[in-house]
N, CA and C atoms as an extended XYZ file, in Angstrom:
420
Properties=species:S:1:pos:R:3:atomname:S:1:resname:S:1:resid:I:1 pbc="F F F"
N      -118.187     -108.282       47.481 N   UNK     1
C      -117.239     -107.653       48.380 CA  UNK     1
C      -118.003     -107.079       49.573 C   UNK     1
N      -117.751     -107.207       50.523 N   UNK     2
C      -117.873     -106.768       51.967 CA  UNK     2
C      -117.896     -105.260       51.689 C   UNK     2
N      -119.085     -104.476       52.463 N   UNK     3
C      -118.805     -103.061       52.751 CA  UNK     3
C      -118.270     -102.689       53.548 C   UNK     3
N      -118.844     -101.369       53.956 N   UNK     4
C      -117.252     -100.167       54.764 CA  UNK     4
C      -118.385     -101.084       56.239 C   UNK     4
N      -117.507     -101.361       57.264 N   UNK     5
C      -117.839     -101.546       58.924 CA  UNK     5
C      -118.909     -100.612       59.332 C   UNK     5
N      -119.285     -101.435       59.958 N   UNK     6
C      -120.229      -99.503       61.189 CA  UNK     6
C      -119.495      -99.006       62.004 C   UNK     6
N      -118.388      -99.315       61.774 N   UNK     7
C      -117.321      -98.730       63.355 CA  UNK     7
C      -115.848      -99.182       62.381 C   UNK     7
N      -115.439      -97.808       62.672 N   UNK     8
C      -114.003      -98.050       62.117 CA  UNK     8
C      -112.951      -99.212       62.605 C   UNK     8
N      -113.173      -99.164       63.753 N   UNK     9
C      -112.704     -100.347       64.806 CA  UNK     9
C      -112.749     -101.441       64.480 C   UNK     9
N      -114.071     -101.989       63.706 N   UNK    10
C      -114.028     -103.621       62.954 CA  UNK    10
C      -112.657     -103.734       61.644 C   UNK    10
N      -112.107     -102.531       61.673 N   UNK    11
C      -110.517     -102.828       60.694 CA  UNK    11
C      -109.586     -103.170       61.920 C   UNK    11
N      -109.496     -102.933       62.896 N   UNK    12
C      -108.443     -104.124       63.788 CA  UNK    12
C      -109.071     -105.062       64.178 C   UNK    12
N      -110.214     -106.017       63.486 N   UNK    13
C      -110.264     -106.831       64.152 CA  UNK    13
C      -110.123     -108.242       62.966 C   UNK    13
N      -109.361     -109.029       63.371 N   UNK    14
C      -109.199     -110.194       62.727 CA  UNK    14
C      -110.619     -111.087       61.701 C   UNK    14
N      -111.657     -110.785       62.466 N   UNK    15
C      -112.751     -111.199       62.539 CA  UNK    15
C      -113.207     -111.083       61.299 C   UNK    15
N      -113.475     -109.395       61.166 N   UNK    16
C      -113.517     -108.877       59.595 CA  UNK    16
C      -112.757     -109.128       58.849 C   UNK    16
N      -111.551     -109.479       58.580 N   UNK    17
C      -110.722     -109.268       57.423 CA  UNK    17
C      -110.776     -110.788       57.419 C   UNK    17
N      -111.267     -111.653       58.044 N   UNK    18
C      -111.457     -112.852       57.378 CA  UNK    18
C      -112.670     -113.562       56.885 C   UNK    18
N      -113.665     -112.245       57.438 N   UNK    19
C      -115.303     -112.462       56.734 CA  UNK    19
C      -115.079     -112.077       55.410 C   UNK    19
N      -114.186     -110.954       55.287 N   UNK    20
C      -114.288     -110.450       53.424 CA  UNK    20
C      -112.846     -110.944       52.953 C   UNK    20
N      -112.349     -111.356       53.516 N   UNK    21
C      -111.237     -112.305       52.610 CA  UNK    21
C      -111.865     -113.736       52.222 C   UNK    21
N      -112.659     -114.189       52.898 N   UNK    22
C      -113.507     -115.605       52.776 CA  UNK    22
C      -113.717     -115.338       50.689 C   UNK    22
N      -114.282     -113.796       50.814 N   UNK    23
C      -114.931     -113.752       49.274 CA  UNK    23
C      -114.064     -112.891       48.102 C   UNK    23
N      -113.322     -112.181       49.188 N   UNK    24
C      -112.783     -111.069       48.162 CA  UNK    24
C      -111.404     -111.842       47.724 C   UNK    24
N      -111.441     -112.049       46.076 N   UNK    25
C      -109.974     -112.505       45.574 CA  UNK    25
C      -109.097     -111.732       45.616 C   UNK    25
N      -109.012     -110.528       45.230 N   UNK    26
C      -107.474     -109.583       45.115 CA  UNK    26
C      -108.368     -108.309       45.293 C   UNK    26
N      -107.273     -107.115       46.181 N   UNK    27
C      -107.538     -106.050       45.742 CA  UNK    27
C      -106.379     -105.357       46.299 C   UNK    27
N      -105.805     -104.110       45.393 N   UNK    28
C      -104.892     -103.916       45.445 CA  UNK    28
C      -105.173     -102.040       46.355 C   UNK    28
N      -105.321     -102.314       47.535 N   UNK    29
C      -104.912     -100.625       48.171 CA  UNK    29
C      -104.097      -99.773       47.397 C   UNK    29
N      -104.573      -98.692       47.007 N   UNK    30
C      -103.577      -97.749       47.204 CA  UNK    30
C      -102.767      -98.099       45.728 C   UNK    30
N      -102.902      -99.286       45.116 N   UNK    31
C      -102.230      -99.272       43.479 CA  UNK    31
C      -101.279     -100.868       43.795 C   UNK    31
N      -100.939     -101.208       42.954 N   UNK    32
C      -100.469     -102.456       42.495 CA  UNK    32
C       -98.728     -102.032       42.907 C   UNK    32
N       -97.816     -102.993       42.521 N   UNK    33
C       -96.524     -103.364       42.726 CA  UNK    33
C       -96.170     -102.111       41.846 C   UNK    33
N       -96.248     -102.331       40.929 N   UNK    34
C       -95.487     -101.767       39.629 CA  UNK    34
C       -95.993     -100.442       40.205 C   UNK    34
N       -96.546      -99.936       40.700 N   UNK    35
C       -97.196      -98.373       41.067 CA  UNK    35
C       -95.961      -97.799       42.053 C   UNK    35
N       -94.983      -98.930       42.867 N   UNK    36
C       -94.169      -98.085       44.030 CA  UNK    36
C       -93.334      -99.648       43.750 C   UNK    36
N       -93.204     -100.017       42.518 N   UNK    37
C       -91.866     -100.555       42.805 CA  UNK    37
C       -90.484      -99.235       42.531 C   UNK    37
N       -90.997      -98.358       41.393 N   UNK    38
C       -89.884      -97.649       41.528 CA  UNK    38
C       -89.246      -96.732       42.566 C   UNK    38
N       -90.266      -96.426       43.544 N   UNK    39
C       -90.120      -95.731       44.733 CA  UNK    39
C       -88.758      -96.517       45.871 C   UNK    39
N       -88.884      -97.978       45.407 N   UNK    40
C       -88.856      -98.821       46.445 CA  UNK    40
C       -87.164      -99.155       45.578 C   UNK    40
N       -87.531      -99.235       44.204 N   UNK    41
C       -85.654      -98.993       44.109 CA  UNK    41
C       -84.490      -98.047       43.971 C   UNK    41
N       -85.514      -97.079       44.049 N   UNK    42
C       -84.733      -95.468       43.421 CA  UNK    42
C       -84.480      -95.460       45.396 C   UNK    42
N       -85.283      -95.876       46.206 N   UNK    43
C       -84.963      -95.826       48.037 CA  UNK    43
C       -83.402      -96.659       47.772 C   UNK    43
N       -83.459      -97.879       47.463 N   UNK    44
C       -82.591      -98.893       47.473 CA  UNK    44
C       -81.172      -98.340       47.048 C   UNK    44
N       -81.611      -97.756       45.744 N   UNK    45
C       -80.656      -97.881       44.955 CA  UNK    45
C       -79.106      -96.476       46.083 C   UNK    45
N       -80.248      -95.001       46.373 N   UNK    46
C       -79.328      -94.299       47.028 CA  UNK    46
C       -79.003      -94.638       48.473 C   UNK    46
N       -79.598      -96.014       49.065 N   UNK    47
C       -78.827      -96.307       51.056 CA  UNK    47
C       -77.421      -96.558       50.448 C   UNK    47
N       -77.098      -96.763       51.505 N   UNK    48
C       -75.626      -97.212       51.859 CA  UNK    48
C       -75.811      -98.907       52.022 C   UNK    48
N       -74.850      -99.382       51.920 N   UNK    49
C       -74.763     -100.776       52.048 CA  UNK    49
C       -75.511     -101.722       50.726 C   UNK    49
N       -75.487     -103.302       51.243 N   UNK    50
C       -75.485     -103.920       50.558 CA  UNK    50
C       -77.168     -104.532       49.979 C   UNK    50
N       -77.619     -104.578       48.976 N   UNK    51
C       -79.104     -104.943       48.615 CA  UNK    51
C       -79.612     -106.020       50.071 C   UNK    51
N       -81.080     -105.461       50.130 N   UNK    52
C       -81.427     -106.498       51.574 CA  UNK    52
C       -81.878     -108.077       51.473 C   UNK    52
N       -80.973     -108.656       52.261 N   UNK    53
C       -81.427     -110.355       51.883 CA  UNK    53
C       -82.547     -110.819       52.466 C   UNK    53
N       -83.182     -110.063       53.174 N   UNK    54
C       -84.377     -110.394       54.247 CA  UNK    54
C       -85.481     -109.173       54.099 C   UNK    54
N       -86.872     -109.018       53.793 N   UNK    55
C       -87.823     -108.431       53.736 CA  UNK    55
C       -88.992     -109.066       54.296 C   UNK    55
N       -89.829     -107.830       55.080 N   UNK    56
C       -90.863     -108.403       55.835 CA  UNK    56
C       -91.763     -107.707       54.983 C   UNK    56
N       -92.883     -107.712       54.355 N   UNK    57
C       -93.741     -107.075       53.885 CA  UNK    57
C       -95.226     -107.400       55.150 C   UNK    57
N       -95.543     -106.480       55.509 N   UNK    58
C       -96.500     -106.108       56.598 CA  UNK    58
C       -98.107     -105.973       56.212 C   UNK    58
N       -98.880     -107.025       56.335 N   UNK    59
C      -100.397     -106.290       56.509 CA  UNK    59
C      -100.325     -106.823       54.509 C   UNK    59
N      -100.119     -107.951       54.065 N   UNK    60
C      -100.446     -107.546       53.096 CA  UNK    60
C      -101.847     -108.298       52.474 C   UNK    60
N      -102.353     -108.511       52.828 N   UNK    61
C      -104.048     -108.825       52.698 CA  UNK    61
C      -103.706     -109.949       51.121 C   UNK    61
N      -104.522     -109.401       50.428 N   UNK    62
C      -104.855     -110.381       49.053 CA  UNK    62
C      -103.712     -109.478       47.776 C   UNK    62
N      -103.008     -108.344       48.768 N   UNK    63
C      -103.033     -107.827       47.027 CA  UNK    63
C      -101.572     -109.302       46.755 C   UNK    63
N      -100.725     -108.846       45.788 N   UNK    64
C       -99.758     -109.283       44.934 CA  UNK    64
C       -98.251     -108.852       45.444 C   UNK    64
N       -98.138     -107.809       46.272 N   UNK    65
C       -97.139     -106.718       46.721 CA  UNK    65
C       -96.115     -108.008       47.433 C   UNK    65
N       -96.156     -108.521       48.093 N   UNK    66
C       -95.650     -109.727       48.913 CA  UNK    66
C       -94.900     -110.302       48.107 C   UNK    66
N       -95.262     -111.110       47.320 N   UNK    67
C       -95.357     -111.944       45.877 CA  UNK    67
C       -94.289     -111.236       44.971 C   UNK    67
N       -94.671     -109.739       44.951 N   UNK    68
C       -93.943     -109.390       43.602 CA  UNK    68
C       -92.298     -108.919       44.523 C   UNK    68
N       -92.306     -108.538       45.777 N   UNK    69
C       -91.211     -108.235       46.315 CA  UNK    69
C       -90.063     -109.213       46.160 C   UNK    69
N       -90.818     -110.270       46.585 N   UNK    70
C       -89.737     -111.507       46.618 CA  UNK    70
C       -89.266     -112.012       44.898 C   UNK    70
N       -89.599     -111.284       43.964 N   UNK    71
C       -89.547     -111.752       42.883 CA  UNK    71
C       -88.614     -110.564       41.837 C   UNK    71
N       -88.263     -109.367       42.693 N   UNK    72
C       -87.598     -108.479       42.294 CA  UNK    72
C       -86.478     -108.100       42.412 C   UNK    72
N       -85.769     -108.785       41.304 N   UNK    73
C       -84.338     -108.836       41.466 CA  UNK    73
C       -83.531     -107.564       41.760 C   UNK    73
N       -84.567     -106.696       41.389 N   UNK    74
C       -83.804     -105.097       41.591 CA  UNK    74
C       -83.566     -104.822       43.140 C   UNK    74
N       -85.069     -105.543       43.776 N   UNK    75
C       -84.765     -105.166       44.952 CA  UNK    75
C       -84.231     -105.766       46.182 C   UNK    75
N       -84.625     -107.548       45.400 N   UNK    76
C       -83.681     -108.516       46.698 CA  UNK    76
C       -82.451     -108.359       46.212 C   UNK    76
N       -81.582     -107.811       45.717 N   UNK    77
C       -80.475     -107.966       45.421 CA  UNK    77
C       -79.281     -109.193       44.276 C   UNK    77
N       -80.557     -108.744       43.205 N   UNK    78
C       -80.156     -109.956       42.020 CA  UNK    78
C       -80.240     -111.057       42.126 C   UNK    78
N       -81.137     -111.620       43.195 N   UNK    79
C       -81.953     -112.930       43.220 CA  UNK    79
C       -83.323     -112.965       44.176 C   UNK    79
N       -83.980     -113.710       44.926 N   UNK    80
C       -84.805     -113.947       45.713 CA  UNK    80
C       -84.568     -113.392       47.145 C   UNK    80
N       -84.904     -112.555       47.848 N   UNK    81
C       -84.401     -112.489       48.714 CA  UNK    81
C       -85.372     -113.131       49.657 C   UNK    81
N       -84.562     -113.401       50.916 N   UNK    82
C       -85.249     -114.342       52.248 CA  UNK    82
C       -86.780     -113.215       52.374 C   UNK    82
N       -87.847     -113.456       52.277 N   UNK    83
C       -89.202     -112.365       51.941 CA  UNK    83
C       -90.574     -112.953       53.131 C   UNK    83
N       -90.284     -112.409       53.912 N   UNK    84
C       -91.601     -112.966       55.184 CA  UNK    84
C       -93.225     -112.169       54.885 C   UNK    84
N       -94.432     -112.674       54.594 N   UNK    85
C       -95.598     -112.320       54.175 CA  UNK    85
C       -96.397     -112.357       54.932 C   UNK    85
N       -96.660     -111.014       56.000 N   UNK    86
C       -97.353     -111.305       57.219 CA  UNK    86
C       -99.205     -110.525       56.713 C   UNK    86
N       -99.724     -110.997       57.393 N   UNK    87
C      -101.554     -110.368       57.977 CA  UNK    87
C      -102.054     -110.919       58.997 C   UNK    87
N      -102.849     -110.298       59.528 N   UNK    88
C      -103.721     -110.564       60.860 CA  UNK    88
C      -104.737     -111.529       60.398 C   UNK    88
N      -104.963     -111.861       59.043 N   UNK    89
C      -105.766     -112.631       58.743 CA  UNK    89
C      -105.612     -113.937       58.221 C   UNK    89
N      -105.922     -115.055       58.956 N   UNK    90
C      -105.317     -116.532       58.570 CA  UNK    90
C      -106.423     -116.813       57.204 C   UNK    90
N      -107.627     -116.216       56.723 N   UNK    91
C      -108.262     -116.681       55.619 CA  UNK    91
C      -107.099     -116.505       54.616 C   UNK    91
N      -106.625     -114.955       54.531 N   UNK    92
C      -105.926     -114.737       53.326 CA  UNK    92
C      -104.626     -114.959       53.488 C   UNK    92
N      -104.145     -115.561       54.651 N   UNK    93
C      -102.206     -115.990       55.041 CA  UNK    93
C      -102.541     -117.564       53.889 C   UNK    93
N      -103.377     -118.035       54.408 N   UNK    94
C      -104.071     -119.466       53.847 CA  UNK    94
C      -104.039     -119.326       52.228 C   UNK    94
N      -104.847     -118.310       51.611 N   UNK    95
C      -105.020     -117.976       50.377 CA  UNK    95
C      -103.635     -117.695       49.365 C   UNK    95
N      -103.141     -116.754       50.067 N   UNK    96
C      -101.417     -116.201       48.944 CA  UNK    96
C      -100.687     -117.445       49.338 C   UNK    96
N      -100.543     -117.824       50.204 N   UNK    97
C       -99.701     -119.528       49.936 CA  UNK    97
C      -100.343     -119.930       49.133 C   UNK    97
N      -101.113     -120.872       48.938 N   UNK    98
C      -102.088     -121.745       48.261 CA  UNK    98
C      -101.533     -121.213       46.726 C   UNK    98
N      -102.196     -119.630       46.701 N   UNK    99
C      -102.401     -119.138       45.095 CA  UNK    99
C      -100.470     -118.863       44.650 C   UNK    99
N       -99.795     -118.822       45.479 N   UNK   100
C       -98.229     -118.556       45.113 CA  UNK   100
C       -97.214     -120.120       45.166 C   UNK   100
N       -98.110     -121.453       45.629 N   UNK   101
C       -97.433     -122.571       45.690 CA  UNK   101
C       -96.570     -122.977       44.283 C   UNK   101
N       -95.661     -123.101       44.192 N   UNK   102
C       -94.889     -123.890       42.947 CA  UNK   102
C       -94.296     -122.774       42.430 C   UNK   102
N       -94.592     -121.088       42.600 N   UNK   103
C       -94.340     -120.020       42.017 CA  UNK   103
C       -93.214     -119.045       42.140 C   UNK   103
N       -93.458     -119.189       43.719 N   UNK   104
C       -91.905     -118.514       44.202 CA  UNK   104
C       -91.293     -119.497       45.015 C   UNK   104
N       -89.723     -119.081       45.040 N   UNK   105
C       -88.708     -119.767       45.933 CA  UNK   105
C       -88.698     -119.663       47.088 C   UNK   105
N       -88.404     -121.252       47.507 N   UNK   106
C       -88.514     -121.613       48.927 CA  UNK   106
C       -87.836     -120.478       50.122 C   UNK   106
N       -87.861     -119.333       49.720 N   UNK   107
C       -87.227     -118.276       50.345 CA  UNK   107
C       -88.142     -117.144       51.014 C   UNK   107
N       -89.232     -117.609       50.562 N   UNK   108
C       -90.780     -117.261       50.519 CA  UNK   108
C       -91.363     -117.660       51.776 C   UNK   108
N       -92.050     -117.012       53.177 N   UNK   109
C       -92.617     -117.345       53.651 CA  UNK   109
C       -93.832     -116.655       54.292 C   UNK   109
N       -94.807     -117.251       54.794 N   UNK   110
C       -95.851     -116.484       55.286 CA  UNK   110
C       -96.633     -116.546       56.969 C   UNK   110
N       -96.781     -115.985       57.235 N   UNK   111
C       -97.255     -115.758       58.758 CA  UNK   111
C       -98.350     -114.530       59.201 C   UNK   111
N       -98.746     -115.523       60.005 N   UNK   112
C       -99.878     -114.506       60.534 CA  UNK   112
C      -100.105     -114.293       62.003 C   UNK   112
N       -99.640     -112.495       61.856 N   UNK   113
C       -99.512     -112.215       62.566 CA  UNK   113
C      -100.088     -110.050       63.015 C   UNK   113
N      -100.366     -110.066       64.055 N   UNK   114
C      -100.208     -108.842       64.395 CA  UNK   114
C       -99.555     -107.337       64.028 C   UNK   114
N       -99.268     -106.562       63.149 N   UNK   115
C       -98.507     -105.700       63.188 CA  UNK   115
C       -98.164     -104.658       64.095 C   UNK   115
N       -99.134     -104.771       65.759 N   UNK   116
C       -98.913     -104.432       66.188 CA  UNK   116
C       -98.495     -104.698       67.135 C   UNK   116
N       -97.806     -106.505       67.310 N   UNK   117
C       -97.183     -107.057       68.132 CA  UNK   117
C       -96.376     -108.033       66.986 C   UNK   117
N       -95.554     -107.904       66.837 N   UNK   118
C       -95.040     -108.714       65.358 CA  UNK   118
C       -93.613     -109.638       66.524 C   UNK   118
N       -93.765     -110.888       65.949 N   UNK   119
C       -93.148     -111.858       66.848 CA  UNK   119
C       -91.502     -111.967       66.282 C   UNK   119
N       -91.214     -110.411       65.641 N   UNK   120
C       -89.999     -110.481       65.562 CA  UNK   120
C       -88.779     -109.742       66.288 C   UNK   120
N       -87.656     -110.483       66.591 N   UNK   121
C       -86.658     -109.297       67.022 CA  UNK   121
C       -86.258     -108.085       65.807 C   UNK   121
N       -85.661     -107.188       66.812 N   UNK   122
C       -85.675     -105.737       66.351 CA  UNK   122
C       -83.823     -106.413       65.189 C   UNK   122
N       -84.394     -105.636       64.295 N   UNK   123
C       -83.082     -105.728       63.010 CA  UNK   123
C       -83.404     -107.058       62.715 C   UNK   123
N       -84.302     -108.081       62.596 N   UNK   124
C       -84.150     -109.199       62.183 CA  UNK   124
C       -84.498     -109.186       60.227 C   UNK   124
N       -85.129     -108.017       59.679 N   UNK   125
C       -85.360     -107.918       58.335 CA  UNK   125
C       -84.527     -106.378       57.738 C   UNK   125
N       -84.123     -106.649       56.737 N   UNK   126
C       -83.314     -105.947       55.937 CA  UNK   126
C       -83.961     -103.995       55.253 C   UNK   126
N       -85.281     -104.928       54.970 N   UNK   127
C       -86.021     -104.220       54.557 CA  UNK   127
C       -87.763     -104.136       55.043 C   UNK   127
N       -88.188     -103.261       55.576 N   UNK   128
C       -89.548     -103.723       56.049 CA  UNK   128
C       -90.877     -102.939       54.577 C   UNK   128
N       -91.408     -103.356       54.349 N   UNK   129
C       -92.382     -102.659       52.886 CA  UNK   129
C       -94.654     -102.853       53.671 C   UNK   129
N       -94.636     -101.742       53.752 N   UNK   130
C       -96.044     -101.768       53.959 CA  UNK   130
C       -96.483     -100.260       53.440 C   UNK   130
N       -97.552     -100.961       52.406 N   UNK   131
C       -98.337      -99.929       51.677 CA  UNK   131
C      -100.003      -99.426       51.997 C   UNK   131
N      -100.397      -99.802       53.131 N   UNK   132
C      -101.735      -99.269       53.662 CA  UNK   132
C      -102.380     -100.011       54.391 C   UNK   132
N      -101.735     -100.850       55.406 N   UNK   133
C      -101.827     -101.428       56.418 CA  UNK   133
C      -102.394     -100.372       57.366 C   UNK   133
N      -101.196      -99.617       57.650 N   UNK   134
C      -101.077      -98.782       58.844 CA  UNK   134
C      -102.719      -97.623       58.952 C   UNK   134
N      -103.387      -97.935       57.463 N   UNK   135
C      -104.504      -96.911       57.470 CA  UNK   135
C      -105.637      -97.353       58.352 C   UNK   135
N      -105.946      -98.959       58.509 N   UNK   136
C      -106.379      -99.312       60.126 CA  UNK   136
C      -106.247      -98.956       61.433 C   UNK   136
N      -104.954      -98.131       61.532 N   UNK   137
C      -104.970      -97.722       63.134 CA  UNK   137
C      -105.407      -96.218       62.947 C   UNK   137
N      -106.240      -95.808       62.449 N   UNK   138
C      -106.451      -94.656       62.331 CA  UNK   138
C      -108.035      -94.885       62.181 C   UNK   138
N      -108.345      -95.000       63.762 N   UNK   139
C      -109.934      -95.702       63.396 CA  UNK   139
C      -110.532      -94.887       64.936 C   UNK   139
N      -111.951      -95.064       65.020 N   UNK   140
C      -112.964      -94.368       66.064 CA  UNK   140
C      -111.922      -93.305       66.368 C   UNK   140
């Protein structure tokens, strides 16, 4: 595994997160699915309206969080919901396809992209889920 940068700054850069995604298989920030899935339905369960058919999960590197969203009936709304799997890093956008092929439903997709320019319109996802992404912009 890759160590800590000499400059906090090498965490926004694409560069790094695809030198230590090249080697690093999984690691889960901050705790696994099951650690804040209940957070994420006990949220669900008291909104208003109807379970979300569309989720963007943001920044999600190697962990499983992506993967397990789209697979939670509690929270897509008693089936698969439409589940977009974004990172700044094409090693590991490359990798969770590959390692999730044949596994989840074609409802499943992945992209790589920016979170701080994200190539989507505003209200286009139901639900947005990021668990320690955002601890990169908090750098030099």
């Amino acid at each position: 595994m890759m160590g800590i940068p000499d400059k906090t700054s090498d965490y926004l850069s694409p560069e790094y997160w695809n030198e230590r995604f090249k080697t690093e298989e999984a690691y889960e920030w901050l705790g696994s699915y099951e650690n804040f899935a209940p957070l994420i339905r006990d949220y669900l369960s008291e909104s208003p309206g109807p379970p979300p058919q569309s989720v963007l999960v943001v920044g999600n590197g190697n962990s499983t969080m992506g993967q397990s969203v789209a697979q939670d009936a509690r929270v897509a709304g008693g089936g698969p919901a439409a589940c977009c799997i974004t990172d700044i890093s094409p090693v590991v956008v490359a990798k969770s396809r590959d390692r999730s092929r044949g596994g989840l439903s074609s409802s499943v997709s992945w992209a790589v992209c920016d979170m701080l320019r994200m190539p989507y319109r505003d209200s286009s996802f139901d639900l947005i889920v990021e668990k320690g992404a955002m601890d990169v912009l908090e750098v030099d």
